[in-house]
C-alpha positions in Angstrom: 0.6 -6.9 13.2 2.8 -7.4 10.3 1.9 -10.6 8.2 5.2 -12.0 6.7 5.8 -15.4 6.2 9.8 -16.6 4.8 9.9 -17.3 0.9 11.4 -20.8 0.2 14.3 -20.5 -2.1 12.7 -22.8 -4.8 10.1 -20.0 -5.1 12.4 -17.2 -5.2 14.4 -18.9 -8.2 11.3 -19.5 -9.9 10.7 -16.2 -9.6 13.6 -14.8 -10.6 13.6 -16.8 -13.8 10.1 -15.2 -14.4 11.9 -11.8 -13.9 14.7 -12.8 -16.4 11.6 -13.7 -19.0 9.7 -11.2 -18.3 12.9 -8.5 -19.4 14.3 -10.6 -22.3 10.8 -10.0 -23.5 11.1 -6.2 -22.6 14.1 -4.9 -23.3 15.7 -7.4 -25.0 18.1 -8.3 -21.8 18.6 -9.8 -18.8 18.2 -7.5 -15.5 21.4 -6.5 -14.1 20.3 -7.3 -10.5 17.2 -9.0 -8.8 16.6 -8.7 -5.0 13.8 -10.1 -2.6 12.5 -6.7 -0.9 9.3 -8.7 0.8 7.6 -11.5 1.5 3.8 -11.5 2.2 0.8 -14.3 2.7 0.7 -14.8 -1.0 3.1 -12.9 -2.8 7.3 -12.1 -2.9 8.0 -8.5 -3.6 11.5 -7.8 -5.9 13.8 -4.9 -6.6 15.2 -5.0 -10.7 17.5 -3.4 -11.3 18.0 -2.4 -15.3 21.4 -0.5 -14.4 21.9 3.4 -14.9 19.8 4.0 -11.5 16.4 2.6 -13.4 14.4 0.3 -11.4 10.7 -1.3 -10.9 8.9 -3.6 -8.4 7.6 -7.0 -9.1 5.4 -9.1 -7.6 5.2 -12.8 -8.4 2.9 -14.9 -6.5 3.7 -18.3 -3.8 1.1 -20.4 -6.2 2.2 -20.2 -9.7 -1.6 -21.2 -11.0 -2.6 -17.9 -8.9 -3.2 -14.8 -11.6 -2.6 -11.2 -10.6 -4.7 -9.8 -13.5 -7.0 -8.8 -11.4 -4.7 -7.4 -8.8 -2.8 -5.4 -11.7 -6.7 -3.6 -12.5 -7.1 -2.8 -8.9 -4.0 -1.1 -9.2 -4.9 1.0 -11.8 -8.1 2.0 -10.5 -6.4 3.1 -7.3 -3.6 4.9 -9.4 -6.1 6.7 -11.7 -8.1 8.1 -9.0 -5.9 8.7 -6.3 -2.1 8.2 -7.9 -0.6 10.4 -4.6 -0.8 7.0 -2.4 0.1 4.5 -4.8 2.6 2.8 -7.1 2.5 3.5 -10.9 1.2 0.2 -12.5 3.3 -0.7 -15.7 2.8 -4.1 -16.5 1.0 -7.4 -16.1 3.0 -10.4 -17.6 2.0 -14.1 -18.1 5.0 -16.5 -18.6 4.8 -19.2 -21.4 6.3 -21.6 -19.0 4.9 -22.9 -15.9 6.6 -19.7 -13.8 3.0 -18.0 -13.2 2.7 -14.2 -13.8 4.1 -11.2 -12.4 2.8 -7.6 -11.4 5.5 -5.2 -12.6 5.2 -1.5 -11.2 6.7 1.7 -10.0 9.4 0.9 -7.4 9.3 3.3 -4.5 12.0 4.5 -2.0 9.5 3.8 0.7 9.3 1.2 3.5 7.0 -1.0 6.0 6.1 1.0 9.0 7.6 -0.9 11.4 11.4 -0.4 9.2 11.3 3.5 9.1 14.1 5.0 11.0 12.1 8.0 12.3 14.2 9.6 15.2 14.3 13.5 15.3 10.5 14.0 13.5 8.1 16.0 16.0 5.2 13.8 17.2 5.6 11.5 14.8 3.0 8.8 15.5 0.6 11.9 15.7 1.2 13.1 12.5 1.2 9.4 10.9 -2.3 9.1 12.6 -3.5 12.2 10.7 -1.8 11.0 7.7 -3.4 8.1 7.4 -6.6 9.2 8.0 -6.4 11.8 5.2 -5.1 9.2 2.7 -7.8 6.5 3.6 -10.5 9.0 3.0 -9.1 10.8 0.0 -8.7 7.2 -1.4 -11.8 5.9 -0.6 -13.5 9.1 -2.2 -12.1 8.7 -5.6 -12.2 5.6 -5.8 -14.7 3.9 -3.8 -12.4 1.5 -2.3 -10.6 0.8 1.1 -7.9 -0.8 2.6 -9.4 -4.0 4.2 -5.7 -4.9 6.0 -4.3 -2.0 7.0 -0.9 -3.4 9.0 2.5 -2.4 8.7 3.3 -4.4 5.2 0.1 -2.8 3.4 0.8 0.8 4.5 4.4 2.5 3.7 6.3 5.4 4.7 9.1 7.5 4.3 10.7 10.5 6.4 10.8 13.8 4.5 12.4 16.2 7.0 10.1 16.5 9.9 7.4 15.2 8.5 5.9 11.6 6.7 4.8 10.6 3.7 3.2 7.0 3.2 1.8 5.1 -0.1 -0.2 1.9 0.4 0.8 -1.4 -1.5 -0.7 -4.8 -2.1 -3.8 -3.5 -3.9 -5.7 -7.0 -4.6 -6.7 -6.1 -0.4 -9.0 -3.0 -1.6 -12.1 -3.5 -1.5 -15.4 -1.9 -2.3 -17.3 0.1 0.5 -17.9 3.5 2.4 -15.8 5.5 4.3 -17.4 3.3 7.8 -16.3 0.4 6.2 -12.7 2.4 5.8 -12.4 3.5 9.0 -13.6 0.3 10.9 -10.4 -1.4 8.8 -8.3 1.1 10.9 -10.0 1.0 14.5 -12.2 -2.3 14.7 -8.6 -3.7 16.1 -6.9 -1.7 18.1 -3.9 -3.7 17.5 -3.8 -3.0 13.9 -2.9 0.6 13.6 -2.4 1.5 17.4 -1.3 4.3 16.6 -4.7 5.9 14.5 -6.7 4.2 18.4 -4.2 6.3 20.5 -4.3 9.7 18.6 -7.8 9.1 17.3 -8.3 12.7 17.8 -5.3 13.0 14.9 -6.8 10.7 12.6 -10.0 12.1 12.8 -8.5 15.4 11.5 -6.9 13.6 9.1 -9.6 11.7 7.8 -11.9 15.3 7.8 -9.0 17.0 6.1 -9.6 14.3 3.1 -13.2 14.7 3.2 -12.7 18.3 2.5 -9.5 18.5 0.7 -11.7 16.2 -2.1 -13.7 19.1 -2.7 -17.2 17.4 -0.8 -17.8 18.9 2.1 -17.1 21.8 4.6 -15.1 21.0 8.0 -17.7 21.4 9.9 -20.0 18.8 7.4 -17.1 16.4 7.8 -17.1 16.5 11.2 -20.8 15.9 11.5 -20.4 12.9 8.9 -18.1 11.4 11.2 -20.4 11.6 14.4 -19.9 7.2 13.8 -16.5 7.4 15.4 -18.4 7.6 19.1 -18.7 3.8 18.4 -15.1 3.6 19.0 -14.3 6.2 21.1 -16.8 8.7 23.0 -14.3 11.2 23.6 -15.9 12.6 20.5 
């Protein structure tokens, strides 16, 4: 289930005259383009576009009175210890008017889930079960933190060849906790990433090729750490 909700167009224009502040007190300049990419529960997402093929992501929040300094030192937490799944943090920005704040980071060419175009890739919900159980692991190892809403807007991907990459977004969501309390995120609803409860063989590779790729323990240790997943499925 993909949580979106439509962003009113008062909100957006407030938001956009955030952006403008925001770069006047940057670079000196207005932005050369501004573009809603997504709309979640609390926040709308933007494209800017600086010219000369340089661009970032925003995030300005629905409630102007709501701060995302808290959300911007999540997000670099999760991009010192495990940069490979997230966005590059670059700014937090409180306006002097009453426009509220914005999260400025790393724009990336990926997309929701559910938006990815992925005709021609081999077993492709297969390997984005085993994908995501490697990057929830390898996360929550360096970090200590896990992805409490795992649908289609939090998680994105992109097609490289015949295989997928994904990043996760929308950090303020990662909370602290064990790799249980990451992997019950993924299966407690089978709804919310049918594809990891389908292959669950896949993502259980995945999330013991974290496990190991992060240097703590032996395949075979992995596996044994992850007898738990018999609560969800007793194929194992």
């Amino acid at each position: 289930m993909v949580l979106r909700r439509e962003l009113h167009e008062d909100d957006q224009k407030k938001h956009r005259k955030l952006i403008q502040e925001y770069t006047m007190h940057r670079f000196g300049k207005a932005p050369f383009e501004v573009s809603l990419i997504g709309a979640g529960e609390q926040k709308g997402v933007y494209k800017i576009d600086y010219g000369e093929g340089t661009f970032v992501a925003s995030a300005a929040a629905r409630d102007p009175k709501q701060s995302l300094l808290e959300e911007y030192n999540i997000l670099t937490e999760l991009y010192v210890g495990a940069r490979e799944f997230f966005p590059k943090p670059i700014a937090h920005f409180s306006a002097e008017e009453d426009l509220g704040e914005l999260l400025i980071m790393e724009f990336l060419p990926h997309r929701d889930l559910d938006h990815i175009t992925h005709i021609g890739v081999t077993d492709y919900y297969k390997k984005l079960s085993r994908k995501i159980g490697r990057a929830i692991a390898l996360t929550n190892i360096k970090t200590g933190r896990y992805s409490s809403e795992p649908h289609d807007g939090n998680i994105l991907g992109i097609v490289n060849g015949d295989d997928v990459a994904i990043k996760f977004c929308d950090a303020i969501q990662f909370h602290k906790g064990g790799i249980a309390s990451a992997v019950d995120s993924i299966l407690c609803d089978r709804n919310m990433r049918p594809e990891c409860f389908r292959f669950i063989k896949h993502f259980r590779e995945g999330l013991v090729d974290g496990i190991t790729e992060a240097g703590q323990l032996s395949r075979d240790e992995a596996n044994k750490q992850l007898e738990f997943l018999r609560n969800y499925n007793d194929i194992f």
